[in-house]
C-alpha positions as MATLAB code, in Angstrom:
seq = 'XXXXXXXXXXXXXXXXXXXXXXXXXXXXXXXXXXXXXXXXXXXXXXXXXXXXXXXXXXXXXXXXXXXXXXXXXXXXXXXXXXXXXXXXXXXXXXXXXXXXXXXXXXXXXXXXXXXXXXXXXXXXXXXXXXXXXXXXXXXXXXXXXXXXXXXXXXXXXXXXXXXXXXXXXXXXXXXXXXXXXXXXXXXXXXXXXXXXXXXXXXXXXXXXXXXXXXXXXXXXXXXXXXXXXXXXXXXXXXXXXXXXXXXXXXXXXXXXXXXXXXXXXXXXXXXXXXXXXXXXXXXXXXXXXXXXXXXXXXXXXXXXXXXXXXXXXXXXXXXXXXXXXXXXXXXXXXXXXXXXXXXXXXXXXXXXXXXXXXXXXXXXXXXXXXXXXXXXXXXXXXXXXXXXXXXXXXXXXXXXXXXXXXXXXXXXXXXXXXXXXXXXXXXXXXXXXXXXXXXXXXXXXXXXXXXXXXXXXXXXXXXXXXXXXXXXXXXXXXXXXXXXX';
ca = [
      94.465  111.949  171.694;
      93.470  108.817  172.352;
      96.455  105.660  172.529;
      96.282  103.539  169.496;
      97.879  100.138  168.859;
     101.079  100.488  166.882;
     104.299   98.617  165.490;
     105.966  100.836  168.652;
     104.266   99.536  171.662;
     102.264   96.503  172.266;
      98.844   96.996  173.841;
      97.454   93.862  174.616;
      99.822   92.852  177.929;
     100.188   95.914  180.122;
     102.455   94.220  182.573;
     104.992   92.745  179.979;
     104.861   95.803  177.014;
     106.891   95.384  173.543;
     107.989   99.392  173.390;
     110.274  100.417  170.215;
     112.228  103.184  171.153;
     115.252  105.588  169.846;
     115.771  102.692  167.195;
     115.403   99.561  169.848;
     113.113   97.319  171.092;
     112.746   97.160  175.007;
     110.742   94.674  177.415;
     108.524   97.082  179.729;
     108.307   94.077  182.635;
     106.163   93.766  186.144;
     107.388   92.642  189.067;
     106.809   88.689  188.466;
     108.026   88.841  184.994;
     110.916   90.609  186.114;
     111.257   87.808  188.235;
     110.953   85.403  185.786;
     113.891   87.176  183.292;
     116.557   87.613  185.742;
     115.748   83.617  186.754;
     115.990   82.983  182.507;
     119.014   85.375  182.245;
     121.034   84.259  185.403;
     120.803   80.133  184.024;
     122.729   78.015  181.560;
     119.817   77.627  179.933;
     119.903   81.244  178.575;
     123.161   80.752  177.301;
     122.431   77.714  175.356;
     118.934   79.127  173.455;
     120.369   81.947  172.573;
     123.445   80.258  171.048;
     121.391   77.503  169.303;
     118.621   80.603  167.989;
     116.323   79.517  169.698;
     115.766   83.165  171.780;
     116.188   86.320  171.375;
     119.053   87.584  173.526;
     117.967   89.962  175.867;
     120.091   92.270  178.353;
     118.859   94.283  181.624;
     118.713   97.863  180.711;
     120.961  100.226  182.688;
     118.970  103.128  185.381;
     119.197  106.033  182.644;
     117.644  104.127  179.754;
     115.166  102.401  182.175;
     113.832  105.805  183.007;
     113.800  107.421  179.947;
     111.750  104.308  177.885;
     109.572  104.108  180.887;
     108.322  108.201  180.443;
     108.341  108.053  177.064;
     105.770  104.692  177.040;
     103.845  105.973  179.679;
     103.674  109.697  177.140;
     103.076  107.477  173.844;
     100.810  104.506  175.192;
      98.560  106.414  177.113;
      99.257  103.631  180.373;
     101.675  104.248  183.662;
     103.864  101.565  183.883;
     103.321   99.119  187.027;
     105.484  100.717  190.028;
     108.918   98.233  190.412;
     108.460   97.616  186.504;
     112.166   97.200  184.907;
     113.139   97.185  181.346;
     114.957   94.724  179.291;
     116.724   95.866  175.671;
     115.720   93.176  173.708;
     117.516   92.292  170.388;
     115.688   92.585  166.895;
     114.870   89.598  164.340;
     114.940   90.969  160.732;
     111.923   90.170  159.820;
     108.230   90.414  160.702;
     105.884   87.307  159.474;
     102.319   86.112  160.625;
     101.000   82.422  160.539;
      98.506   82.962  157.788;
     101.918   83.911  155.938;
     103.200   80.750  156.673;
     103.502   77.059  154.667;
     102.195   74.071  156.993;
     105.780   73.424  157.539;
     106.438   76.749  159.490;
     103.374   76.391  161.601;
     104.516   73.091  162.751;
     108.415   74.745  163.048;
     106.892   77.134  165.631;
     104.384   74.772  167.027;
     107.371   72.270  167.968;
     109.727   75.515  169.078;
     106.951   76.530  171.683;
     106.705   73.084  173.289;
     110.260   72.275  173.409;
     111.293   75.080  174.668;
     108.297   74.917  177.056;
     109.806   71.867  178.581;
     113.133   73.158  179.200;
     112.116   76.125  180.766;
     109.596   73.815  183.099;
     113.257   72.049  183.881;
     114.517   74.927  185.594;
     111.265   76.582  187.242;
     109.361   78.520  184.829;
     106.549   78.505  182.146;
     104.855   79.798  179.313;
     101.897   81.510  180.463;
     100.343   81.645  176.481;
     101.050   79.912  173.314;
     100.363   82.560  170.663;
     101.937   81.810  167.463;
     102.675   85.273  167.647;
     105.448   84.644  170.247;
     107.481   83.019  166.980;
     109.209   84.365  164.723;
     111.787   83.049  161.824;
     115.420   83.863  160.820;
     115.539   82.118  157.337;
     113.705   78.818  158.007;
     114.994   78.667  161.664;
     112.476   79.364  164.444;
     113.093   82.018  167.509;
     110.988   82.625  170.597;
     110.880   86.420  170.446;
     107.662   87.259  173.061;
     110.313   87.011  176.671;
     107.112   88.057  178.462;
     105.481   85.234  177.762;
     107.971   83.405  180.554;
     106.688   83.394  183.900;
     107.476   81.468  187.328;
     105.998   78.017  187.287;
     103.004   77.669  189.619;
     102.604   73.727  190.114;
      99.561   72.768  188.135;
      99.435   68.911  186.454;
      97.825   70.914  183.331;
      99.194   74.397  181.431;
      96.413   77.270  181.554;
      97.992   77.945  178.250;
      97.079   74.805  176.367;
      93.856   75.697  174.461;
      95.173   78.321  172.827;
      97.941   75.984  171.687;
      95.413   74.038  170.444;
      94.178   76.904  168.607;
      96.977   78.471  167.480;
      98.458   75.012  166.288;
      96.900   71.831  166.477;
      93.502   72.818  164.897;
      94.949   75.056  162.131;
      97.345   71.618  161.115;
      94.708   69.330  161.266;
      92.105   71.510  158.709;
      94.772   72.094  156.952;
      96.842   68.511  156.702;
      95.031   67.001  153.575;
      95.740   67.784  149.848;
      94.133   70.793  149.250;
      93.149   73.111  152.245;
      96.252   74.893  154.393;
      96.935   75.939  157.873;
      97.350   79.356  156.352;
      93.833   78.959  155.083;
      92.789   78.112  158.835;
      94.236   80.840  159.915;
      92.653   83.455  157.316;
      89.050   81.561  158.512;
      89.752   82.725  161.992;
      90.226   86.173  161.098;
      93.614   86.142  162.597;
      92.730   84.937  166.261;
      93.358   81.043  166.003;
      90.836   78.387  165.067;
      88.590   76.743  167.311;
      88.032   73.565  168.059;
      83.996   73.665  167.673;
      84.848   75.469  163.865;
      87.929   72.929  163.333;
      85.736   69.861  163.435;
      83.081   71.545  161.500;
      85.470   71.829  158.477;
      87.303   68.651  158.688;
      85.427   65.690  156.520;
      83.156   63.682  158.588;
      85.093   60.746  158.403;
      87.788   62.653  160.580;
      85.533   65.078  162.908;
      85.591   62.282  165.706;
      89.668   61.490  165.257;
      90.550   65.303  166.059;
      87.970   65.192  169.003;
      90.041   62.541  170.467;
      93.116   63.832  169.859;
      92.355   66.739  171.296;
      91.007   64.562  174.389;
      94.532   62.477  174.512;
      96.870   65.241  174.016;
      95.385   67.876  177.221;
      94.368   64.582  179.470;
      96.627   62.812  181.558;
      95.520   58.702  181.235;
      94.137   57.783  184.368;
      96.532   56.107  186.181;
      95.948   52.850  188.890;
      96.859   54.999  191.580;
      94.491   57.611  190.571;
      90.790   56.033  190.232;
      89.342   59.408  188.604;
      90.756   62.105  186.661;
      89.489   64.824  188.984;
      91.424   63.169  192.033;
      94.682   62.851  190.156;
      94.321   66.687  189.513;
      94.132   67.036  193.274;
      97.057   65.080  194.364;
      99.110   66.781  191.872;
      98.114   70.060  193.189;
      99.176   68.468  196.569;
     102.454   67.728  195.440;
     104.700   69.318  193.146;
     106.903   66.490  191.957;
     103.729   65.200  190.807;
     102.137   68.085  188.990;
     105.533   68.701  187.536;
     105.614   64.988  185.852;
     102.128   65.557  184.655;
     102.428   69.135  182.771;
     105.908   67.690  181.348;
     103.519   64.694  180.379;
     100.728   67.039  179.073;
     103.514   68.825  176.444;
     105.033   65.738  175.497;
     101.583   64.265  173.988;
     100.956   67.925  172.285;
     104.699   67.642  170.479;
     103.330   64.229  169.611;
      99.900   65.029  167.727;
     102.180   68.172  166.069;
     103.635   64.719  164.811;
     100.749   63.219  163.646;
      99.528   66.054  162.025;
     102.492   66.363  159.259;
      99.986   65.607  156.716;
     100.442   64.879  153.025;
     101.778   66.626  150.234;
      99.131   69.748  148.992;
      97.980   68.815  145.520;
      98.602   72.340  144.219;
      99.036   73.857  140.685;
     103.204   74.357  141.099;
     104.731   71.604  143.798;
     106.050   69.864  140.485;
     107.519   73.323  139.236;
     111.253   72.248  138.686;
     110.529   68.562  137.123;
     107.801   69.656  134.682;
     108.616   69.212  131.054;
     109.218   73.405  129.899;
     111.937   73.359  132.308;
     115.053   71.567  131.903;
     118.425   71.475  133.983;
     120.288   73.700  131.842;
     116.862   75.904  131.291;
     116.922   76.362  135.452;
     120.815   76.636  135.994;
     120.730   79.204  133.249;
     118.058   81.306  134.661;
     119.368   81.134  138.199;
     122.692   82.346  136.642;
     121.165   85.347  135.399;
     119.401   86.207  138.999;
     123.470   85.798  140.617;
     124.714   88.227  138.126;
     121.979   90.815  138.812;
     122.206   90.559  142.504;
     126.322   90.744  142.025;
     125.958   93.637  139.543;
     125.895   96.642  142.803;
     127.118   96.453  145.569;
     123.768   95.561  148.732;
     121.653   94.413  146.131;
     121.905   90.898  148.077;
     120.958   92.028  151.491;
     117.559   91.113  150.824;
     116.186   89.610  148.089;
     112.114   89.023  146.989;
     111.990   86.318  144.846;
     108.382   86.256  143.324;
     106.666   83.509  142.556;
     110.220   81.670  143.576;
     108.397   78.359  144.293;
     110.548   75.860  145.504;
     113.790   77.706  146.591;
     116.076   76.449  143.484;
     117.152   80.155  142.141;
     116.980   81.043  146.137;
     119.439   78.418  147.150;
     121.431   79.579  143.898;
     121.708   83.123  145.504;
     122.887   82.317  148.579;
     125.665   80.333  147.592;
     126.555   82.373  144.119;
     125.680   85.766  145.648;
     125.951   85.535  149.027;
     122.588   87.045  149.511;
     119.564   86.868  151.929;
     116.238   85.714  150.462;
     112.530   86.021  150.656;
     111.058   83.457  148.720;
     107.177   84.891  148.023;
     104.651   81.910  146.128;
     100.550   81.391  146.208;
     101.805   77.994  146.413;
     101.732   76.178  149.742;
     102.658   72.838  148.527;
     105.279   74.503  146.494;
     106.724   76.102  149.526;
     106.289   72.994  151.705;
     108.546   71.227  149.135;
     111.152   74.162  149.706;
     111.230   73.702  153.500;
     111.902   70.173  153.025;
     114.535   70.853  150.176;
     116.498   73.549  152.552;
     115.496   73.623  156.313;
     118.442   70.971  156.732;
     120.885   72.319  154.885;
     123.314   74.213  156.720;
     124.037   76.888  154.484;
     120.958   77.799  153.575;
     118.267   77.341  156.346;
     119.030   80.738  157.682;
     119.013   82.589  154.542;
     115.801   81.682  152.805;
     112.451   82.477  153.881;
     109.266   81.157  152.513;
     106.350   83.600  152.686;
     102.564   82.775  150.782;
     101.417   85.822  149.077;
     100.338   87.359  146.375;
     102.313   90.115  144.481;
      99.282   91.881  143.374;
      97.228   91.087  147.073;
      99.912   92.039  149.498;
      98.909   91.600  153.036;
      97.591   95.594  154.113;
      98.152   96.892  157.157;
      95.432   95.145  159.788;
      93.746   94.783  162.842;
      92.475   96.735  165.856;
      92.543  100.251  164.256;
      94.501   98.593  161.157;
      97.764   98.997  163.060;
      98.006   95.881  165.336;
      99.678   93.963  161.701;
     102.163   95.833  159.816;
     101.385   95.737  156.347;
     103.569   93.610  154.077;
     105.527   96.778  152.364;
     106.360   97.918  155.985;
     107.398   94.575  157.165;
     109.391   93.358  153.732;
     111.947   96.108  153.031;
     113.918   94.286  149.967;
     116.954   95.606  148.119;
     116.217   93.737  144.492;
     113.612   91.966  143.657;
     113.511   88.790  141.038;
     110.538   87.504  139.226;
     111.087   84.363  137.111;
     108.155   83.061  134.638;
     105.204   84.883  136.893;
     103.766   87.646  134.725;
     101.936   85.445  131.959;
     100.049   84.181  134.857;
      99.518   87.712  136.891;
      98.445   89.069  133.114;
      97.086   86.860  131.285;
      95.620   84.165  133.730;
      94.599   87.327  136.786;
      93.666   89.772  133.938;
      95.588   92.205  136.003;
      97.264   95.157  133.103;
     101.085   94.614  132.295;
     101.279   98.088  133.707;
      99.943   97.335  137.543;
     101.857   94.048  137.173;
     104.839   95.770  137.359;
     103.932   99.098  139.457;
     103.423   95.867  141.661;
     107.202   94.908  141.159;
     108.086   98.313  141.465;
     106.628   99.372  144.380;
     109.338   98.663  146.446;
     111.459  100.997  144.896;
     114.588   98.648  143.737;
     116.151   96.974  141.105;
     113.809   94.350  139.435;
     115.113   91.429  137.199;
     112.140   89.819  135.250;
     112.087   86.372  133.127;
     109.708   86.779  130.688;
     107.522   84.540  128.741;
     106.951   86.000  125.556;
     104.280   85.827  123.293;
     105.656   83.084  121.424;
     106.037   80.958  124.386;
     103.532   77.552  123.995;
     103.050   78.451  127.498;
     101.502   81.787  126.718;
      99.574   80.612  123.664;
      97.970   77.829  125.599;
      97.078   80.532  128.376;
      95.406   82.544  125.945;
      93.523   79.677  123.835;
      91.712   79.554  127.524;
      90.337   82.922  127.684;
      87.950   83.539  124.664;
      87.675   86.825  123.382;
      90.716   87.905  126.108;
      91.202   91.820  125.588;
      94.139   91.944  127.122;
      97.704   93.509  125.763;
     100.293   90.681  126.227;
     103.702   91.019  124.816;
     107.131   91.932  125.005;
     106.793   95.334  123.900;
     104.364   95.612  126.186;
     106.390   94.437  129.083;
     109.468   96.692  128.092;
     106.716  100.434  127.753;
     105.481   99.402  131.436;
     109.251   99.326  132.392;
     110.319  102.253  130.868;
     107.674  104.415  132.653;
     109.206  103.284  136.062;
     112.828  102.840  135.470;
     115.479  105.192  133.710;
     117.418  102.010  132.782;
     115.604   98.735  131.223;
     117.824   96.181  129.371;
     117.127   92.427  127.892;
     120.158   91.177  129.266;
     119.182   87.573  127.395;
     117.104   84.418  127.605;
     116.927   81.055  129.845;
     115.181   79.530  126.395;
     114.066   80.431  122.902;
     111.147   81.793  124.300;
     112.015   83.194  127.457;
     113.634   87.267  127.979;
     116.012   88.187  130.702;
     115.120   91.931  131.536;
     116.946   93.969  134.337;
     115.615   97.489  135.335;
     116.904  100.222  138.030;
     117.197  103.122  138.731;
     113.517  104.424  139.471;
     111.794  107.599  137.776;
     109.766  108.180  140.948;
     108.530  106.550  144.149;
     104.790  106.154  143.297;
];
């Protein structure tokens, strides 16, 4: 049987494989990435990252488990493992995201992880060999470096091999996607998952600011020629001469990358919902009271709050409410960038909720499938996103009336995950609703709260209206699932 790129063992870096085994995740390393590790793991360096969450942690396996994950990789991956490799148990993040999956603000999270903690490692001897946004991955809003075989020895070199995908990864998905309308995430999709080139970057920026990205591109990877160094080309050479040197220049090199990350915040995405909590059918008491009724829910059994999908939870306020009245762990899930940009801003600072809330862009009826070489290389969003309630607050008017997607897939789409699901309902005497449908001539569509509570009942053994955030507005809890379809 041929091998084929799974969730279980990474495919595309023989010498440094990602192998999940017997419930763990282990580091299959060569010889100079073993190196490299034991360098990492033996500084103060380690210490510090792993205590700030800035790295996995990561531990030298002992000579039984070494041997059995190496024969059962070489069995499963179809590849021998290079003769001296070791193995390092490697601990787990909780949660599996991609950059097309991510607001701007995440991008440029990881972007500014990567280069900082590029730097530091230069500080002590070692490098980055790539700069996939792969390598990054987030615990609530905070970024961790999770790919340890991406660190290798420094080799003295005024530049970083690594740099243009950096620039792909990063820079040119930001700048496409740092104006009012177009995202990184959008990038990202455009690139079919591999990074956007510079050639296709420029071609989809405005005019006006193809030649700006050029030359930021041109200051950020070039070291200005100095007075000492007449050319370019024979700077490059005396750096390769002398280590000092080269070392100044690379350290240079990231510096003016961590600066255009800078530059390339961009403005605030003039989308449909980044005024969501201001706008005139919600008012203070409307939100508090609706957030009140997603704490009780979560409270009512015991685990419901290990991991909560908030759909269509736009920017964080019932999230942040859940964390603090709940104690729970959330996944915020919104079409809305700018909504979700807003969010990051709101929590990433605050302390007690920057590692508990998670902003993902999807779709509840489009969820991310499984993708890929072989459609197994990116885990499909129900494999990655294993929640214990889900909340959806104000979302189905648009997924049925404005999607024309049938009340009854709207919720097999809630249901799907097989857990509790507490929906806030707009019902068809909401002015929300009625303006909805005054858009649609002729709509054929069955909208209503009878409608809502039949679709329940065909999925859940217990469905109650447990009240309403305004006159218009239901409060309906479900559990206990008839089947697993």
């Amino acid at each position: 049987m041929p091998a084929a790129p799974s969730g279980s063992a990474s495919f595309r870096d023989p010498e440094n494989a990602a192998y999940f085994h017997a419930a763990a995740w282990y580091r299959i390393a060569g010889p100079s990435s073993t190196l490299a590790l034991n360098l990492l793991l033996g500084s103060p360096l380690y210490a510090r990252l792993v205590s700030e969450g800035s790295l996995v942690a990561y531990e030298r396996a002992t000579t039984e488990i070494t041997s059995e994950v190496l024969s059962a990789y070489a069995v499963t991956s179809g590849r021998s493992p290079q003769s001296g490799a070791c193995v390092f148990q490697v601990s787990t993040v909780p949660l599996i995201t991609y950059p097309w999956e991510w607001p701007n603000s995440l991008l440029e999270a990881a972007a500014q992880l990567t280069l900082t903690l590029r730097m530091q490692l230069l500080e002590i001897g070692l490098d980055l060999k790539d700069a996939s946004a792969f390598n990054v991955q987030f615990i609530g809003m905070q970024p961790v470096f999770i790919d340890i075989g991406s660190v290798e020895v420094w080799r003295p070199n005024p530049s970083w091999n690594a740099s243009r995908q950096f620039i792909e990864n990063f820079i040119n998905p930001l700048a496409v996607g740092s104006g009012a309308h177009v995202t990184a995430a959008d990038a990202w999709e455009l690139s079919r998952h591999r990074g956007l080139k510079s050639d296709a970057a420029r071609q989809l920026l405005p005019q006006a600011k193809r030649q700006s990205l050029s030359l930021r591109l041109l200051q950020a990877t070039t070291r200005p020629v100095a007075a000492n160094a007449p050319s370019e080309t024979e700077f490059a050479d005396r750096a390769a001469r002398n280590k000092d040197l080269a070392l100044k220049a690379t350290l240079g090199l990231t510096r003016r990358l961590l600066k255009q990350i800078g530059k390339l915040h961009g403005t605030a995405h003039n989308t449909t919902w980044v005024d969501y909590g201001t706008r005139e059918h919600y008012g203070s008491e409307d939100l508090v009271r609706k957030s009140d009724f997603a704490a009780n829910f979560v409270n009512a059994a015991p685990g419901r709050g290990e991991l909560v999908l908030d759909v269509g939870g736009n920017d964080g306020f019932t999230a942040a409410h859940l964390v603090r009245a709940a104690g729970a762990k959330v996944i915020v899930l919104d079409s809305d960038a700018g909504a979700l940009d807003v969010l990051y801003a709101g929590i990433s600072t605050t302390t007690d909720l920057a590692g508990q809330v998670t902003p993902i862009l999807g779709d509840i009826t489009n969820l991310m499938p499984a993708s890929g070489l072989l459609d197994a290389e990116f885990g499909a969003f129900t494999t990655r996103v294993r929640p214990t309630a889900v909340t959806c607050q104000a979302v189905l008017h648009h997924v049925v009336i404005t999607q024309g997607t049938p009340m009854r897939f709207a919720v097999d789409a809630l249901a799907r995950f097989g857990v509790p699901v507490q929906i806030e309902f707009a019902t068809e005497e909401d002015e929300k609703v009625k303006i909805l449908l005054s858009q649609i001539p002729n709509w054929q569509g069955d909208y209503s709260t009878d409608v809502l509570l039949e679709a329940l009942r065909a999925r859940f053994e217990d469905v109650e209206v447990v009240g309403t955030t305004s006159p218009t507005r239901i409060v309906v809890n479900a559990w206990n699932q008839l089947d697993s379809r």
